[in-house]
C-alpha positions in Angstrom: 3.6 -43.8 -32.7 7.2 -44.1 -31.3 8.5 -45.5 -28.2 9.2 -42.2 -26.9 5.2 -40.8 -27.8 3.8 -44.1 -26.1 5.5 -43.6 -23.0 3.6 -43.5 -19.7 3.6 -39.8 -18.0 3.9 -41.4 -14.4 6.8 -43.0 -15.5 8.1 -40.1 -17.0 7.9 -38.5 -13.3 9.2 -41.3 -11.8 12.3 -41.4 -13.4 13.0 -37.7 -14.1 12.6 -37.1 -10.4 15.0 -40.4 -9.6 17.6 -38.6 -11.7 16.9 -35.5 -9.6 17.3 -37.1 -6.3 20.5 -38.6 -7.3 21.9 -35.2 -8.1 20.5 -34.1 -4.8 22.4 -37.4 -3.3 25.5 -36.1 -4.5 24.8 -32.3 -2.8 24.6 -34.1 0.4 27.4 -36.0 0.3 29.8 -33.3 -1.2 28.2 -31.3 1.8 28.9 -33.4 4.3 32.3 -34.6 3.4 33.8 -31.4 2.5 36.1 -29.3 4.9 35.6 -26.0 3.9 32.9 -23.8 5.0 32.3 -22.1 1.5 31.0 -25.7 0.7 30.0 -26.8 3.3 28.0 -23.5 4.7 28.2 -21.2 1.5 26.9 -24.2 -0.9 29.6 -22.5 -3.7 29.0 -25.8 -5.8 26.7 -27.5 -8.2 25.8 -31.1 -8.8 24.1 -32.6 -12.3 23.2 -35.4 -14.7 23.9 -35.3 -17.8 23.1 -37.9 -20.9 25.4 -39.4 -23.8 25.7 -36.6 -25.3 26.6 -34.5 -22.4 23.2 -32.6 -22.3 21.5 -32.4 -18.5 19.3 -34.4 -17.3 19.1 -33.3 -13.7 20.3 -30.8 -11.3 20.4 -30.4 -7.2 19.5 -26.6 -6.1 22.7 -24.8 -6.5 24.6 -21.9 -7.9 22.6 -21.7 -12.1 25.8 -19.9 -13.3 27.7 -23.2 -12.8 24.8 -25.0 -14.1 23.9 -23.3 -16.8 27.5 -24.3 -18.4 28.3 -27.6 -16.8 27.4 -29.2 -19.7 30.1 -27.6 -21.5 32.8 -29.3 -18.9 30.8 -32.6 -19.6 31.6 -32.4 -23.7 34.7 -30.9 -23.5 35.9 -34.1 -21.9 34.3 -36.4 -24.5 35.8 -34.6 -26.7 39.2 -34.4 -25.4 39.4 -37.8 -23.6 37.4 -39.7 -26.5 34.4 -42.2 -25.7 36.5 -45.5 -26.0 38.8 -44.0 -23.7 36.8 -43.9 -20.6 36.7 -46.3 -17.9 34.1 -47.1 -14.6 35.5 -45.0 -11.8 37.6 -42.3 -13.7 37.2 -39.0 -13.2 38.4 -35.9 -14.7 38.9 -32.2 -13.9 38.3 -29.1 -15.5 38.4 -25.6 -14.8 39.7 -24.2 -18.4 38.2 -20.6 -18.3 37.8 -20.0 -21.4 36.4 -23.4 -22.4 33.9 -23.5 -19.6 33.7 -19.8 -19.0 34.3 -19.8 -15.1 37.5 -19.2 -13.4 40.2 -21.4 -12.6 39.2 -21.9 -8.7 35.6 -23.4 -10.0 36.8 -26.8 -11.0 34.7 -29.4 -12.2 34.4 -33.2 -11.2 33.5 -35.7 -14.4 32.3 -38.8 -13.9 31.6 -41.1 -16.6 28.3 -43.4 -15.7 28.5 -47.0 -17.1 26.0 -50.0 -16.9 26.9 -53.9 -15.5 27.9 -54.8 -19.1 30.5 -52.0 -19.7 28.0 -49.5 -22.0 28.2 -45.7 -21.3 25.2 -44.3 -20.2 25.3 -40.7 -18.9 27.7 -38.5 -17.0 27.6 -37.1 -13.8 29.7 -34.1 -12.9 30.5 -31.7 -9.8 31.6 -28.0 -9.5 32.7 -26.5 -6.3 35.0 -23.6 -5.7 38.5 -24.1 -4.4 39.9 -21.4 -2.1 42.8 -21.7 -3.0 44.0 -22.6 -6.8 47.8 -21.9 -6.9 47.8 -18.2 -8.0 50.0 -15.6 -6.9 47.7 -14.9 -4.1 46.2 -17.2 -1.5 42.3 -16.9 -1.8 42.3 -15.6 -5.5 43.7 -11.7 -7.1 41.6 -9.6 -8.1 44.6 -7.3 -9.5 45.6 -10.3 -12.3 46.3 -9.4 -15.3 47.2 -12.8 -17.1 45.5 -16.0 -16.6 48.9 -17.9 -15.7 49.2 -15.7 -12.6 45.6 -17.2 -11.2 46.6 -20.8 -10.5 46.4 -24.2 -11.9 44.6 -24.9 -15.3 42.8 -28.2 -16.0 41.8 -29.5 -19.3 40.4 -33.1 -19.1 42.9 -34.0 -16.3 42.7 -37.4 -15.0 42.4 -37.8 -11.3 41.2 -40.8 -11.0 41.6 -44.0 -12.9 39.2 -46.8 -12.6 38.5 -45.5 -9.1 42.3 -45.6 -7.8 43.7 -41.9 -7.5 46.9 -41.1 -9.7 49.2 -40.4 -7.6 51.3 -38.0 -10.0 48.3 -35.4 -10.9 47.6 -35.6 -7.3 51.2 -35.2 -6.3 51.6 -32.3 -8.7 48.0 -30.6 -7.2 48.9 -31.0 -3.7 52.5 -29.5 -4.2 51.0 -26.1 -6.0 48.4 -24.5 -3.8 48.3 -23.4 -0.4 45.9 -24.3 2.9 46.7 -28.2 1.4 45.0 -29.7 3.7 41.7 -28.2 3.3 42.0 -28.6 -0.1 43.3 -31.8 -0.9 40.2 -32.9 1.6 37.7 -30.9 -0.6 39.0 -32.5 -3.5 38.3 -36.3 -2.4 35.1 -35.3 -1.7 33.9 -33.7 -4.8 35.4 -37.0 -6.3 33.3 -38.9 -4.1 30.3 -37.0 -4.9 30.7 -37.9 -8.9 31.4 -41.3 -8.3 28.0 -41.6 -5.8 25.8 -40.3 -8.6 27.2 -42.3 -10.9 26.6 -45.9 -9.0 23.1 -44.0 -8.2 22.4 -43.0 -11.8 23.6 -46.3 -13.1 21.0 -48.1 -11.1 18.2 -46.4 -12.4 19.2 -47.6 -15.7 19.0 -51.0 -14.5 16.2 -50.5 -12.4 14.1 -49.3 -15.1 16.1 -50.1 -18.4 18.4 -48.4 -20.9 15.4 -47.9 -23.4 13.1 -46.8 -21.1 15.1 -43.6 -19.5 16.7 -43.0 -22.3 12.8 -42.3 -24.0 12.0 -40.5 -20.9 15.5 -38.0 -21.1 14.2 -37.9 -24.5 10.6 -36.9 -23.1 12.2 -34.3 -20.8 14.1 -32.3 -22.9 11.3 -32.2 -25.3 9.0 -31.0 -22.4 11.2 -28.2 -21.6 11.6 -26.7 -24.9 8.0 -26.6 -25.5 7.0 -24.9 -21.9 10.2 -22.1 -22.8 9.0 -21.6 -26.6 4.9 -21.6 -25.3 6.1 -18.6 -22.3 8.3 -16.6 -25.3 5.6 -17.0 -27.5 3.5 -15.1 -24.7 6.0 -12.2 -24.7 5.1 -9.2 -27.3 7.1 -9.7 -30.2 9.6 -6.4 -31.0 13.5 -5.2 -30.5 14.3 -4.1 -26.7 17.4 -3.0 -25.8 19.1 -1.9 -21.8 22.3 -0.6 -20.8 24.1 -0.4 -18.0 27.7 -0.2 -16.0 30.3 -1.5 -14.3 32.4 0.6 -12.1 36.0 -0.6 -13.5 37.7 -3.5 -14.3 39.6 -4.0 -10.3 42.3 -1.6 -12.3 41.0 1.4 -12.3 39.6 1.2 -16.1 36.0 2.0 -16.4 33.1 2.7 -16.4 32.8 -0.6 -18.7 29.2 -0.7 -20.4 27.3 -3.5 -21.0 24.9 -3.7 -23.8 21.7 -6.0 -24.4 19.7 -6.1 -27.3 16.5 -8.6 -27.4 14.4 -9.8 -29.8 11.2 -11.5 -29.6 10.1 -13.7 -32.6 7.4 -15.7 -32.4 9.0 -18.8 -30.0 12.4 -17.6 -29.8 14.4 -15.3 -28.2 17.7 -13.5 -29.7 20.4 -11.7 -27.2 23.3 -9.3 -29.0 25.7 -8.0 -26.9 27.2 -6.1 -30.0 28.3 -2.7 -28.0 29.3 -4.6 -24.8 33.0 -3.6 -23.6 35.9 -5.2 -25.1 37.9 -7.8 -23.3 40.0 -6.1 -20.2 43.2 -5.9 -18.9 42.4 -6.6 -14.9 40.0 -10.1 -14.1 37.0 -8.6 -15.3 36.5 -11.1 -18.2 35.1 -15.1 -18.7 34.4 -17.4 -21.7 31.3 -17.6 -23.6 30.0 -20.6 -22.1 29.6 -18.6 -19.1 27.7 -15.6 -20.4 25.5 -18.1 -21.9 25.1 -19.6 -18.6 23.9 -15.8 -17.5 21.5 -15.5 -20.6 19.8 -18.7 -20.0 19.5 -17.8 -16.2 17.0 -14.3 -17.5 15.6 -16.6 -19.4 14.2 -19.3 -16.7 13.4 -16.7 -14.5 11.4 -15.1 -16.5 9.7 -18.2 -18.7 9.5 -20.9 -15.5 11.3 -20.6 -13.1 9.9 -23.0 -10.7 10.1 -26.3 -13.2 13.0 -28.2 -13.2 16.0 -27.5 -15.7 17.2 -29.4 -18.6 19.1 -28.5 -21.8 15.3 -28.4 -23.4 14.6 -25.4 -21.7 17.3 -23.9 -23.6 16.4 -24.6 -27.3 14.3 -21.6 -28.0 17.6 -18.8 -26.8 19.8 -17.6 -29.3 23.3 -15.4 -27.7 25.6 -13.4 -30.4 28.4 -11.9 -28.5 31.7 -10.4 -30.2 35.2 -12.0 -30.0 36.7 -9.0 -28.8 34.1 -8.8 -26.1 34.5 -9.3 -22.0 31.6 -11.7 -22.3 33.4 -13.7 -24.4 37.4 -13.8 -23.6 40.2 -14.9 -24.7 43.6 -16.0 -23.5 45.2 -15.0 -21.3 42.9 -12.7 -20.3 42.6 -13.0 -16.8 39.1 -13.9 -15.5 38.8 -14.0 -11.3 36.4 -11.9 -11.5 34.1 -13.4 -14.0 31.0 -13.6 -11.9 30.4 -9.4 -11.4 29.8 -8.8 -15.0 27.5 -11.5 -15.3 25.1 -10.6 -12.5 25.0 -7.2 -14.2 24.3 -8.7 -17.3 21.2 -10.8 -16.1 19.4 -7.7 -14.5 20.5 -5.6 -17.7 18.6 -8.3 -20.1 16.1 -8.5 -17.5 15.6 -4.8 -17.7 15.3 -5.1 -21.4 12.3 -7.5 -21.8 10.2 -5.1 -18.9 8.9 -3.9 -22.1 7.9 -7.2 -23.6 6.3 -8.3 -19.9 5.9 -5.5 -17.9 3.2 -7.9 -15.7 6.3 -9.9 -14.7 9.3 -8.2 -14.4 11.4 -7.0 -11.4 13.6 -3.6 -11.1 16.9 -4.5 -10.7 18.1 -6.0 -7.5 21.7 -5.2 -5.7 23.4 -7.1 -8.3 27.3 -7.6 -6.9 29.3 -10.8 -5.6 29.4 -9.2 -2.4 32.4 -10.8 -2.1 35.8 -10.5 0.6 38.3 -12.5 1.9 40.5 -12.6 5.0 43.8 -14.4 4.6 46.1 -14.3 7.4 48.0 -16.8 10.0 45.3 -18.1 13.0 47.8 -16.8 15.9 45.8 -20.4 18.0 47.2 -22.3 15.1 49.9 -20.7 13.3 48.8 -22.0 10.3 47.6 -20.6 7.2 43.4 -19.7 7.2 41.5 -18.0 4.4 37.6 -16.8 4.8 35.7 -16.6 1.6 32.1 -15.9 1.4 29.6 -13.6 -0.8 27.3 -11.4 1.1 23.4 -11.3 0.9 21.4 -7.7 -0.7 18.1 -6.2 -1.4 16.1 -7.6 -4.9 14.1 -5.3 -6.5 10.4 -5.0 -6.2 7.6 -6.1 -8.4 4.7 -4.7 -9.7 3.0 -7.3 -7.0 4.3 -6.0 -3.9 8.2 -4.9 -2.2 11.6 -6.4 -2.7 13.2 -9.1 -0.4 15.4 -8.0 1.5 18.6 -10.2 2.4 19.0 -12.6 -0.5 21.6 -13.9 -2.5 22.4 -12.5 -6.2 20.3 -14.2 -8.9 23.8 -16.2 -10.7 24.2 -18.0 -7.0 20.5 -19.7 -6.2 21.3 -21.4 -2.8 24.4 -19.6 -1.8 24.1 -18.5 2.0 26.5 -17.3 4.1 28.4 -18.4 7.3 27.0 -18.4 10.1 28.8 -16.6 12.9 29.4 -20.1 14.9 31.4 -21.3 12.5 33.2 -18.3 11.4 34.0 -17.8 15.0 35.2 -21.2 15.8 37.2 -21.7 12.5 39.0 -18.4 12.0 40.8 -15.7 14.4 37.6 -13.4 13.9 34.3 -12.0 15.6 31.2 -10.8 13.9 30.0 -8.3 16.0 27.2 -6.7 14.0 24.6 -8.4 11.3 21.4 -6.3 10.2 19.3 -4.6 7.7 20.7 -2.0 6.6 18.5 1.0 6.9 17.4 2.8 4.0 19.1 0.8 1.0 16.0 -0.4 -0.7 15.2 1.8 -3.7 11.9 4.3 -3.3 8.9 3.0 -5.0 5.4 2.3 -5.2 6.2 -1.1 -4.2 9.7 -0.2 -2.0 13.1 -2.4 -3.1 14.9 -5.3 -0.6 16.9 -3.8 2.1 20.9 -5.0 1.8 22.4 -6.3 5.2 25.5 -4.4 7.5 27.6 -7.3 8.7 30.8 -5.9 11.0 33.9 -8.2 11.3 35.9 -7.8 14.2 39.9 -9.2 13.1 41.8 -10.9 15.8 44.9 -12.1 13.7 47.6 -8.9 13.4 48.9 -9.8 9.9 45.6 -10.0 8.6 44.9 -8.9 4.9 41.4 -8.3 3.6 40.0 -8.3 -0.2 37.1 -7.0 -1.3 35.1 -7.0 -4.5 32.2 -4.2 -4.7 30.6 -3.0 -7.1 27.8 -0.5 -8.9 28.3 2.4 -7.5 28.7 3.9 -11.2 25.3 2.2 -12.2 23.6 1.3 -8.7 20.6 -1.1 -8.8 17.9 0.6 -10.8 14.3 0.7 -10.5 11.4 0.4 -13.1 8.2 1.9 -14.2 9.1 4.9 -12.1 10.7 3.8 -9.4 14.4 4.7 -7.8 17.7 3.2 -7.3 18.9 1.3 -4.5 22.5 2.3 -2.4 25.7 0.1 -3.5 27.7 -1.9 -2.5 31.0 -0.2 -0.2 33.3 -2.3 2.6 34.1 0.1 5.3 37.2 -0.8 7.3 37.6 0.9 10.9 33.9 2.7 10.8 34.1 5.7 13.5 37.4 6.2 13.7 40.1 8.8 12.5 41.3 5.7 10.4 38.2 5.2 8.5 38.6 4.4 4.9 35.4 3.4 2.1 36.2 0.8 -0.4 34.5 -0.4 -3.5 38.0 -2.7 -4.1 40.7 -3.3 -2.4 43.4 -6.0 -2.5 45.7 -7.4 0.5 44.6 -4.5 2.3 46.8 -4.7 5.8 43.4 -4.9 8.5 45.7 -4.7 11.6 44.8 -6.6 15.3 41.5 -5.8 16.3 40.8 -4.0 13.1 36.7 -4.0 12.0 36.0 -4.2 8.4 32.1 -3.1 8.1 30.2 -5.0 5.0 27.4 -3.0 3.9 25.6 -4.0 0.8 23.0 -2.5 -1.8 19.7 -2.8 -2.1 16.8 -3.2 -5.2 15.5 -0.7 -6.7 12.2 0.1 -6.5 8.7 -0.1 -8.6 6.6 2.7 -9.4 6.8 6.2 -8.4 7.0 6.6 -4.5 4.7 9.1 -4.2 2.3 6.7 -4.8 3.3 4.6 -2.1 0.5 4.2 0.6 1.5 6.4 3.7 0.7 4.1 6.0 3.2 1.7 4.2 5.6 4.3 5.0 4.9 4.5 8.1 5.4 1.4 9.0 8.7 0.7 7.6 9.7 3.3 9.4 8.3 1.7 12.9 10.5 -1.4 11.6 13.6 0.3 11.1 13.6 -0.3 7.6 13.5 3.2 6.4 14.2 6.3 8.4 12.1 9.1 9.1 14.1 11.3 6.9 13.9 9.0 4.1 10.0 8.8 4.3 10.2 12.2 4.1 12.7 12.8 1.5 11.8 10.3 -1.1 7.7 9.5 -0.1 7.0 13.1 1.4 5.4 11.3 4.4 6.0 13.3 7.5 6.1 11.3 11.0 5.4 12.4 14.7 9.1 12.0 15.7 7.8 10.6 18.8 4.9 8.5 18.4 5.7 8.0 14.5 1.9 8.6 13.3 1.4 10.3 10.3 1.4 14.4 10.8 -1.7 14.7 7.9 -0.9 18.4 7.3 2.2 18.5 6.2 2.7 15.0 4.9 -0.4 16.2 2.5 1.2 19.3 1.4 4.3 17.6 0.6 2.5 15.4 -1.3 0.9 18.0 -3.2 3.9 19.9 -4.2 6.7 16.9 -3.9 8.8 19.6 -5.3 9.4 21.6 -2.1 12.3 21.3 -0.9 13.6 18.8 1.7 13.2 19.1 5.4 
């Protein structure tokens, strides 16, 4: 037997979850070191541990798309930078979009880890979004057509040398974004946070020796790849194929299909994208390493999801995805908006294996970044502020019971977003409304998660707004029978003669006392809903969650509009002929 074979399993757990908790060490201190809120509160960043040969070890809960692809920052800085080249306390940047696959404002921290006597043992590395990169916009354009216009590329940048900052990367940063402040302070702490898992990660080396961690990463990875191939191997072998939609590409070009085909063979499983639209002209784009990060999110959700993550897990996938393809871009395609063809993509291959595990498999849930920004000048401050966060929606319901309502999309895993404290105290705006939003969740059997209404009162009068929504060509499907969920839509001054709907706007003028509504989609649902328990019905409609109306229209349930009991003769006869037509 080898070293690796012979190795005792509590050892195995004592280590791999010592590499864990230093990933989770550097979360906290990147948390509470950072100053903006969409780290700080949002959680928009990732931390990991990666070995020699850049693969990872160990993650904190975070955002999987930056996860998934981390790695891929890791090598590329090996690769660029060269093994003999790097030093204790040197880190490097990278955002390179189509390297990496994300765009330019997710930059990545790399940390080389060292022992006492100068040998490289591991990497750690940290990704965080900046809110402000340099681009022609503050906040980020969702109207780019070039990758040049979106801010400041990093390939293997050195920021730090041997701990000391360099003062002419940082000088050249600092003179070419905006909110500088804010940022420059973000960036010492995501530094810090690479440099703390490194001293961390370099003491369990010594702690428990070079030989012996290096047999359990060893043990790890090959743990992961056989729970994935044993969970594939329970999937029914065959060729399943989804489609689905985006609305456009932020310029008005669309709809722009996406296209899954999956195979099943035995232990492995094979995703084409052949058929998938081409690269685009507006931001609607990213790198391969990022749709792979998407592929191999499907896959651990729907192999095991709740065991931690390491490149093992990934052996048994297989991605083929054309050149020419949005999923896989190439320069200068612009790419801000990387993240809204990705969720789309997970629920499409998602939707494709319902075949191959119908037992397990979710209808699709509301699917969009959710996302908006205010830029403007704080009239307390006169200074610039920009407010960044994704909003929460429905997920789609199970064949084991309803959707959650209220949750973040699957490629963001811990995201959350601002309380109204601190939006309140840091920015010149009120949040005035934040709810369920009634009747979003698809009709089902089993119903689909209810999206949220969250209503922004703007208190700065050259306030602009941005928003990013999306599916309404294609809204969240449901399975087995069930019904799609409402979209995604920003509504800016609800109830008034000035009331406009958006699905995208950019630098729209908000005004003083302006309120921009949020309202986002649902999941879909599960089953047909006319075979939905009435009494089920009826009490989401006593919670508000569906409307009397609705339980009629879609669940031909018919309600006492007083007391809200069931009316048995009509609510059967609807159900007997759900054909009639509405009330």
């Amino acid at each position: 037997m080898n070293t690796v074979q012979q190795i005792d399993p509590v050892r195995v757990e004592v280590v791999r979850h010592a590499l864990i908790a230093a990933a989770e060490e550097m979360k906290t201190n990147l948390m509470r070191t950072a100053y903006n809120p969409i780290i700080y509160e949002v959680l928009d960043f990732s931390c990991g541990v990666f070995d020699r040969a850049g693969r990872m070890v160990a993650q904190a809960d975070g955002l999987p798309i930056f996860l998934g692809n981390l790695a891929v920052a890791v090598q590329w800085v090996v690769h660029d930078v060269g093994v003999e080249s790097l030093r204790p306390g040197d880190v490097f940047l990278m955002n390179d979009p189509y390297l990496t696959g994300n765009h330019l404002n997710d930059v990545a921290a790399v940390a080389p880890v060292f022992s006492r006597g100068g040998e490289l043992l591991g990497f750690t590395s940290t990704r965080a979004h900046w809110l402000d990169i340099g681009g022609k916009d503050p906040g980020g354009s969702i109207d780019s057509t070039d990758v040049v216009q979106e801010g400041l590329w990093f390939r293997s940048v050195q920021v730090l040398r041997e701990g000391r900052q360099d003062e002419h990367v940082t000088r050249l940063i600092e003179h070419n974004i905006r909110y500088t402040k804010n940022m420059m302070g973000d960036l010492r702490a995501q530094t810090a946070a690479a440099l703390s898992g490194a001293a961390r990660v370099a003491e369990i080396f010594g702690r428990h020796g070079r030989d012996t961690v290096e047999s359990v990463i060893t043990v790890m990875h090959r743990q992961g790849e056989q729970r994935t191939r044993q969970a594939i191997s329970d999937m029914r072998d065959g060729v399943y194929r989804a489609s689905s939609c985006l609305d456009d590409d932020c310029l008005g070009n669309g709809p722009l299909p996406v296209e899954v085909t999956a195979q099943v063979h035995g232990d492995q499983l094979h995703i084409d994208l052949q058929g998938s639209h081409a690269q685009n002209v507006g931001p609607v784009n990213c790198g391969l390493p990022a749709t792979l990060a998407a592929c191999r999110i499907a896959l651990k959700c729907l192999t095991h999801p709740h065991t931690p993550a390491t490149e093992g897990d990934f052996a048994p996938l297989h991605l083929d995805c054309p050149d020419d393809s949005m999923f896989n871009a190439q320069y200068p395609a612009p790419t801000f908006m990387y993240g809204t063809h990705l969720i789309l993509l997970i629920d499409t291959i998602v939707s494709a294996l319902s075949e191959a595990i119908p037992e397990r498999v979710a209808a699709a849930h509301y699917g969009n970044l959710s996302g908006f920004f205010f830029v403007g000048t704080d009239p307390r401050s006169g200074e610039l502020y920009i407010h960044q966060e994704p909003e929460n929606g429905g997920w789609g319901a199970g064949p084991h019971g309803d959707g959650e309502s209220a949750m973040i999309f699957i490629a963001d895993g811990d995201t959350r977003n601002i309380p109204a404290e601190v939006i309140e105290t840091r920015f010149p705006l009120r949040l005035e409304r934040h709810e369920l939003r009634q009747d979003s969740g698809g009709p089902g059997q089993h119903r689909g998660g209810l999206g949220i209404v969250r209503d922004y009162r703007v208190l700065d009068h050259h306030a602009e707004m941005t928003c990013i929504m999306e599916r309404q060509q294609c809204p969240p499907w449901g399975l087995f029978g069930g019904e799609a969920a409402a979209h995604c839509r920003t509504v800016a001054h609800p109830g008034t003669g000035a009331e406009q709907v958006y699905q995208k706007g950019m630098r729209v003028p908000v005004g003083a006392d302006g309120l921009v509504s949020i309202q986002t989609g649902g999941g879909g649902g599960w089953g047909p809903p006319a075979h939905r328990d009435p009494e089920a019905v009826r009490r989401d409609v006593e919670a508000g969650y569906v409307s009397a109306h609705a339980a009629e229209r879609d669940y031909h349930v018919v309600l006492d509009p007083h007391s809200l009991d069931i009316d048995p003769t009509p609510t059967n006869q609807r159900r007997a002929d759900p054909t009639g037509s509405d009330a």
